[in-house]
C-alpha positions as CSV (number, residue, x, y, z in Angstrom):
1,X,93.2,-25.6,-4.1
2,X,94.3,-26.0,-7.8
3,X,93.5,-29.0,-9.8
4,X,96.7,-30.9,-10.3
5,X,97.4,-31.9,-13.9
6,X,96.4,-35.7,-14.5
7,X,94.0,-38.4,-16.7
8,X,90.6,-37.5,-16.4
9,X,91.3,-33.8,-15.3
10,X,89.5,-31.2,-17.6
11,X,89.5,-27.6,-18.6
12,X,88.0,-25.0,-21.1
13,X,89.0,-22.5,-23.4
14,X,87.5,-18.7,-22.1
15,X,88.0,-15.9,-24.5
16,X,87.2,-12.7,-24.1
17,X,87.0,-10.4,-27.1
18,X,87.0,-6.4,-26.3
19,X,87.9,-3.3,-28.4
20,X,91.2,-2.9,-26.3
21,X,92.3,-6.5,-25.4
22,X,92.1,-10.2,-26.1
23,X,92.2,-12.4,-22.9
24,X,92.5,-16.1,-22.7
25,X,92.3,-18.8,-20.0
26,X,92.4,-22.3,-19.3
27,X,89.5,-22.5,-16.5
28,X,88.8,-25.5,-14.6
29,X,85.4,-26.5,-13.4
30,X,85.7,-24.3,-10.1
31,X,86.6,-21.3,-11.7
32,X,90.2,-21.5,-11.3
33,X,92.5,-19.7,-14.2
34,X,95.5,-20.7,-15.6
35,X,97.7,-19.6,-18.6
36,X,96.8,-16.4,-18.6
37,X,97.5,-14.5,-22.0
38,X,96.5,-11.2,-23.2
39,X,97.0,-9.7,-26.7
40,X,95.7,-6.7,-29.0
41,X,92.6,-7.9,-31.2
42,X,93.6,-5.5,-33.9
43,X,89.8,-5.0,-34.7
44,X,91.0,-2.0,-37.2
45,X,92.3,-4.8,-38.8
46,X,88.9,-6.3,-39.6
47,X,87.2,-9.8,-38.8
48,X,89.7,-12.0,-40.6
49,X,92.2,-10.6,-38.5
50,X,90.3,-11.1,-35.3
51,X,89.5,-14.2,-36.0
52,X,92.8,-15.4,-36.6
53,X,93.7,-13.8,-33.1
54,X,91.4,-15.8,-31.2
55,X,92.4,-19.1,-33.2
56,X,96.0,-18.5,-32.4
57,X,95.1,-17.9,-28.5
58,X,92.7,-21.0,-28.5
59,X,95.3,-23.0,-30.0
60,X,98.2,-22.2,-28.1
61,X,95.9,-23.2,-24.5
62,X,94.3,-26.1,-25.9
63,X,98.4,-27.1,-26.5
64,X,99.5,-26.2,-23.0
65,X,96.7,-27.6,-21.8
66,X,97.5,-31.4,-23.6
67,X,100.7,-30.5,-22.2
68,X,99.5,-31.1,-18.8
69,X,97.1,-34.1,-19.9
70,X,94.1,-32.6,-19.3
71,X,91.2,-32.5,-21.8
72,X,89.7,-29.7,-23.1
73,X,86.1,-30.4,-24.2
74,X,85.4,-26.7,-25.8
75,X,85.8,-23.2,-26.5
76,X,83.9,-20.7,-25.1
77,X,83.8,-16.5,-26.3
78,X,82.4,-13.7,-24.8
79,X,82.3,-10.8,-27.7
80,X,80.5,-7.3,-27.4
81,X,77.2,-8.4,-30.0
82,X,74.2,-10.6,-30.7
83,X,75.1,-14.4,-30.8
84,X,72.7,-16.8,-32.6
85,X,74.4,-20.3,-32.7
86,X,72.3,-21.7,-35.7
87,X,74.3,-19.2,-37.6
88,X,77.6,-19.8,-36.1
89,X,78.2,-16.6,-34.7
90,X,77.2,-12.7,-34.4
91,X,74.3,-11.2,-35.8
92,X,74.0,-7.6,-34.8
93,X,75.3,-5.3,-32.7
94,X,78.8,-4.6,-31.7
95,X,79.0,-1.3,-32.7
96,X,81.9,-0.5,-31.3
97,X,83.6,-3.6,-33.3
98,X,83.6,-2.4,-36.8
99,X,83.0,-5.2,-39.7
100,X,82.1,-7.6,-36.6
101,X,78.3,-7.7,-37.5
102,X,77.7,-10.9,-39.3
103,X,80.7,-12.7,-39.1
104,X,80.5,-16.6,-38.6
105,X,83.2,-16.7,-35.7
106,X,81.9,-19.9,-34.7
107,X,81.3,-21.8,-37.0
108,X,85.2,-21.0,-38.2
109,X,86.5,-21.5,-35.0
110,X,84.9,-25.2,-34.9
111,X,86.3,-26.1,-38.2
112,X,90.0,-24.8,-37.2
113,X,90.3,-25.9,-33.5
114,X,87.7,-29.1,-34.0
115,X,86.0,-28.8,-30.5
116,X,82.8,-27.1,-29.8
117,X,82.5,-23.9,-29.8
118,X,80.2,-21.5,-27.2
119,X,79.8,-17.7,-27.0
120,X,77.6,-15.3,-26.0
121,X,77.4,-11.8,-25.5
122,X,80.4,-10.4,-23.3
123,X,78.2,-9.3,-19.9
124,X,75.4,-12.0,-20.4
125,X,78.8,-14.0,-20.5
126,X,80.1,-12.3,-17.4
127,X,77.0,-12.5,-15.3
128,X,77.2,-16.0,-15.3
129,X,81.0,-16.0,-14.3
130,X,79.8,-13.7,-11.5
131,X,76.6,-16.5,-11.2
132,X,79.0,-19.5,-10.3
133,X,81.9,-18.0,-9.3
134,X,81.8,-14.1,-8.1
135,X,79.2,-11.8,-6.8
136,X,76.5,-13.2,-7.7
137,X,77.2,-17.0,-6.6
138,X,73.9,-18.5,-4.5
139,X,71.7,-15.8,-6.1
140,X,68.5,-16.2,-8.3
141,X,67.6,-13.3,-9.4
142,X,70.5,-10.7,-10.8
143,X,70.9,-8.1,-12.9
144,X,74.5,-6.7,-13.8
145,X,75.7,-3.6,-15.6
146,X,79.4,-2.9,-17.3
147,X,80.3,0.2,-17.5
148,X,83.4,0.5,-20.3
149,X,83.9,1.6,-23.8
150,X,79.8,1.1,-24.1
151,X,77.0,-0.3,-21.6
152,X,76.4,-3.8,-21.5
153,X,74.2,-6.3,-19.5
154,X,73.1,-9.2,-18.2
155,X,69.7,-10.6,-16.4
156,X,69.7,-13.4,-14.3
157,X,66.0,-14.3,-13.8
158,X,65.2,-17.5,-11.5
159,X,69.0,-18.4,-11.8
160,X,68.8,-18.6,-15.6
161,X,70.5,-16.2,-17.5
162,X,68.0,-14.6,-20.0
163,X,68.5,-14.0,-23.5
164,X,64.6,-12.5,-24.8
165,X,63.0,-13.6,-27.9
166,X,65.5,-13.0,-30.3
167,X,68.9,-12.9,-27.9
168,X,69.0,-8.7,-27.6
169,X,68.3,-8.4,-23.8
170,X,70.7,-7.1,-22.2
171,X,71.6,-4.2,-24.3
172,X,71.1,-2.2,-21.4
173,X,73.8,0.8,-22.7
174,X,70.4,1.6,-25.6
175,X,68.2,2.6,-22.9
176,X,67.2,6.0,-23.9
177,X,68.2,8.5,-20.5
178,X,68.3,11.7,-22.1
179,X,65.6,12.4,-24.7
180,X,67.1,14.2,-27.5
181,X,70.3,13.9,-25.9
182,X,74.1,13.0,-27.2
183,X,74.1,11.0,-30.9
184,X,74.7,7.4,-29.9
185,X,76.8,5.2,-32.2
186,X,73.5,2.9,-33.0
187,X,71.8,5.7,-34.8
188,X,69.6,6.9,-31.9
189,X,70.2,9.7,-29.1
190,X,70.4,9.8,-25.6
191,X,71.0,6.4,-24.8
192,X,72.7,5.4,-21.8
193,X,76.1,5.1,-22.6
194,X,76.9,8.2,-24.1
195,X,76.6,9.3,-20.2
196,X,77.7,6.0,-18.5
197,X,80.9,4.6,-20.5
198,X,84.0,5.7,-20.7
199,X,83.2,8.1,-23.7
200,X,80.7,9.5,-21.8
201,X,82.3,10.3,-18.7
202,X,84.9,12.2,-20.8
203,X,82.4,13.8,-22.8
204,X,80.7,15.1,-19.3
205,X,83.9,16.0,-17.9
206,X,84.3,18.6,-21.2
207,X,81.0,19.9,-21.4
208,X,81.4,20.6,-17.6
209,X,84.6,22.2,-17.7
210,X,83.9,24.3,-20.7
211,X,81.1,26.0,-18.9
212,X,83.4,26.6,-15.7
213,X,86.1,28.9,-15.7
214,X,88.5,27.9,-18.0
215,X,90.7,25.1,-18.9
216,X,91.5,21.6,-17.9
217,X,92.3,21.0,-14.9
218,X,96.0,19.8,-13.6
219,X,94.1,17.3,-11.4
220,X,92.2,15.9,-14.4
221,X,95.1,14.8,-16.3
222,X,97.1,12.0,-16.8
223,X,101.0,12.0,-16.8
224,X,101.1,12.7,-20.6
225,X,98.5,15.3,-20.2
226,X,95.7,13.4,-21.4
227,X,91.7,13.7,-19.6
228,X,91.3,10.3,-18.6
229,X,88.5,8.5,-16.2
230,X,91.1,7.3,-14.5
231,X,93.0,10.5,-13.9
232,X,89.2,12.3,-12.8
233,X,88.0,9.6,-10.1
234,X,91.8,9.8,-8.6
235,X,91.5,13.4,-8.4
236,X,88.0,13.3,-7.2
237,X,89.4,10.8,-4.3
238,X,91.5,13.7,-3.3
239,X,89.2,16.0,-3.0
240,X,89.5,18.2,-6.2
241,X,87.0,20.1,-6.1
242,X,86.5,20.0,-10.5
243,X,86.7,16.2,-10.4
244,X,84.0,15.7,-7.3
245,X,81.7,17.7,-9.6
246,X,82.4,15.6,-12.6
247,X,81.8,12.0,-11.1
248,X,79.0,13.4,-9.0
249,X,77.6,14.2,-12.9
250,X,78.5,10.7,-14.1
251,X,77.1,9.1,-11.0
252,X,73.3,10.7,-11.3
253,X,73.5,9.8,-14.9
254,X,74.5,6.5,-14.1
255,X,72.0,6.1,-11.1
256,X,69.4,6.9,-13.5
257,X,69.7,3.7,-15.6
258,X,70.4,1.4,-12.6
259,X,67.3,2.8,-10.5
260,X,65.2,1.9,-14.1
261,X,66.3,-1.3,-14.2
262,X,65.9,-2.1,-10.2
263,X,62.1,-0.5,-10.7
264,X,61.7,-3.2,-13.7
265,X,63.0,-6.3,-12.8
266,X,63.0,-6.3,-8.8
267,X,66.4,-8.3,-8.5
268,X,68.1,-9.2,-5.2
269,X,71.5,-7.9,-6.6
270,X,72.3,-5.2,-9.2
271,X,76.1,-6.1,-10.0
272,X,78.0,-2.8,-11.2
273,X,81.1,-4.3,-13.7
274,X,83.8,-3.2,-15.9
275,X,86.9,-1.0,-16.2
276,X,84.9,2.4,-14.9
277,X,84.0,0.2,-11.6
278,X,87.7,0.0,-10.6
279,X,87.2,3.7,-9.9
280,X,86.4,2.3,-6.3
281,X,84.5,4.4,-3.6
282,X,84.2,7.8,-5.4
283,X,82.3,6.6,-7.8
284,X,80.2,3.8,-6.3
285,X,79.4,5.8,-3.0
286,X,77.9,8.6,-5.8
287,X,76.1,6.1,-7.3
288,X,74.3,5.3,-4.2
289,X,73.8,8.6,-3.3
290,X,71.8,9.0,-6.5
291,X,69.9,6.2,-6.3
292,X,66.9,7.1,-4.1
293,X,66.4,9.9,-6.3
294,X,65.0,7.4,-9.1
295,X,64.1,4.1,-7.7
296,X,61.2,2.9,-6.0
297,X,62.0,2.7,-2.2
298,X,60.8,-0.6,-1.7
299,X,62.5,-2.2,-4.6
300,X,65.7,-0.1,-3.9
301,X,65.3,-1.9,-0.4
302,X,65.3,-5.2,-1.2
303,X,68.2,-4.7,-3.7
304,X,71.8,-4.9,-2.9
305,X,74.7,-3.1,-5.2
306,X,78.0,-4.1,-5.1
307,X,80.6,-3.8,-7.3
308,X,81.6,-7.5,-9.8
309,X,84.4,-9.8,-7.8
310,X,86.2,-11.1,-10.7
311,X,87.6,-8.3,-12.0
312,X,90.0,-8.3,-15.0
313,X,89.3,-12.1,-15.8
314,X,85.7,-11.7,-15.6
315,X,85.4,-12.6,-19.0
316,X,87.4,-15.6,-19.6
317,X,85.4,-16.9,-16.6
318,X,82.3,-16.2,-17.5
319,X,82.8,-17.9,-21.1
320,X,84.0,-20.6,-19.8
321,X,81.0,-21.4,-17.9
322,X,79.0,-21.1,-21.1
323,X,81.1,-24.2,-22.1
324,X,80.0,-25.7,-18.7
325,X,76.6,-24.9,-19.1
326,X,75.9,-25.5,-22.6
327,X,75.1,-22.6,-23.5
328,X,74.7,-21.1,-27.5
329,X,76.7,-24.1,-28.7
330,X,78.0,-24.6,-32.4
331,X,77.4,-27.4,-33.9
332,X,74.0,-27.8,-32.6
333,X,73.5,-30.7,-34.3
334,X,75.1,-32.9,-30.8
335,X,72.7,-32.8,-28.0
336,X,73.7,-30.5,-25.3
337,X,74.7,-31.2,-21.9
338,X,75.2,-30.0,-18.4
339,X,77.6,-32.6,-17.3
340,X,80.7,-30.8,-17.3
341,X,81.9,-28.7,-14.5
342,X,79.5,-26.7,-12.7
């Protein structure tokens, strides 16, 4: 049941930042999602630009939610990247962002919208939506991969999400899978998105039906005649032969990583995310196939896979339970709490 609108009633801001889209939320302390708002980022357009997109979203919910008197006590983001709060925003990574590196979101976000502001990489973000809310809800011990325009992740150890020394775990797509294997936008080869992502599927898909017997095919294309993921796992659910081949590919490479990370961190759910997991039962039911081919029996075992529950709004939910939580808060200079929401 929805909260109803009312003195004392409360809700956060949850942006999610992607190369594609810009979602926004109002999310109440059980998960529940309302003025719902997508937009372009414009990230050609460079970090001023973004910035001003994700002020103008933040403002306009903040508004409708005063609207309905109900308080919004921050702002949380979820953004592809390395967050360190004492700076006020991201550090490194993002490749797939240009210009983002370095830019002091936060801290600009603070001083235009004058509420806290949280964020945190987008799938250590997610995993906690899917934590409280999704998937993962009543587990301890969780690991969970997107598979999009790059590889992300996020590690759920002992119920705590975990960010390493520095805040770079996660960055599960850098894995190296393929040793001198496809150039990878960080600078190194082989790593695991080049064969998992989106980019990588299509890439596959190429080099496999470059070395068949001739050209694309009909199966494998969109309406406009494009190779799209989409267009091969719907082709592969109909049993095209070309297509099978391709996500049977994708799905070894992809088992590859997943069976790495089971072996490592033994968790009682690995969480399989993002646009490429809307592919549905082709894909997953290849992924699985796979698996026993690279994972220790025993910790394959004890490890269930399923695919994320919160699909498209994921992200909005997921940083709004960094809010909740208290998570990578600017300014640091308040103490943080846990009192809100969850």
């Amino acid at each position: 049941m929805a909260e109803k609108p009312g003195r004392g009633r409360t809700a956060v801001v949850g942006l999610d930042l992607g190369g594609t889209n810009l979602k926004g939320g109002l999310v109440s302390p059980r998960g529940e999602v309302t003025g719902w708002t997508v937009t372009p980022p414009g990230i050609e357009r460079g970090p001023d630009h973004i910035i001003g997109e994700l002020t103008a979203m933040a403002r306009s919910l903040i508004r409708a939610a005063e609207e309905r008197g109900t308080e919004v006590p921050g702002v949380g983001v979820a953004t592809p990247g390395i967050i360190d709060p004492e700076f006020g925003g991201l550090t490194g990574g993002a490749e797939n962002l240009p210009g983002w590196k370095n830019t002091p979101f936060m801290k600009v976000l603070h001083r235009r919208l004058g509420v806290p502001v949280y964020a945190h990489n987008d799938v250590s973000a997610t995993v906690l939506g899917e934590l409280w809310f999704g998937a993962g809800n009543g587990r301890k011990n969780i690991i969970m991969a997107s598979f999009g325009t790059g590889v992300g992740g996020g590690i759920v150890i002992n119920g705590e999400l975990y960010a390493g020394s520095t805040g770079y775990a996660g960055e599960i797509g850098h894995m190296v899978t393929s040793v001198n294997g496809r150039p990878c936008a960080c600078g190194m080869r082989g790593c695991w998105e080049e064969y998992a992502s989106i980019r990588g599927i299509l890439h596959t898909a190429r080099e496999r039906l470059a070395a068949g017997d001739g050209g694309c095919p009909l199966a494998g294309l969109d309406r406009r005649g494009e190779l799209t993921p989409e267009a091969i796992f719907d082709a592969a659910g109909r049993g095209d032969p070309k297509a099978e081949g391709i996500v049977d590919d994708v799905a070894r490479d992809t088992a590859i990583g997943i069976g790495s990370l089971i072996n490592i961190f033994n968790p009682e759910l690995f969480i399989i995310g993002g646009g490429i997991a809307s592919a549905g039962e082709p894909y997953l039911n290849a992924i699985q196939r796979h698996l026993a081919d690279c994972t220790l029996p025993d910790a394959l075992a004890q490890t269930e896979v399923v695919p994320a529950s919160l699909g498209y709004r994921a992200g909005v939910i997921g940083a709004a339970v960094l809010v909740f939580r208290g998570v990578n808060r600017y300014p640091r200079e308040q103490v943080e709490t846990r009192s809100v929401g969850v």
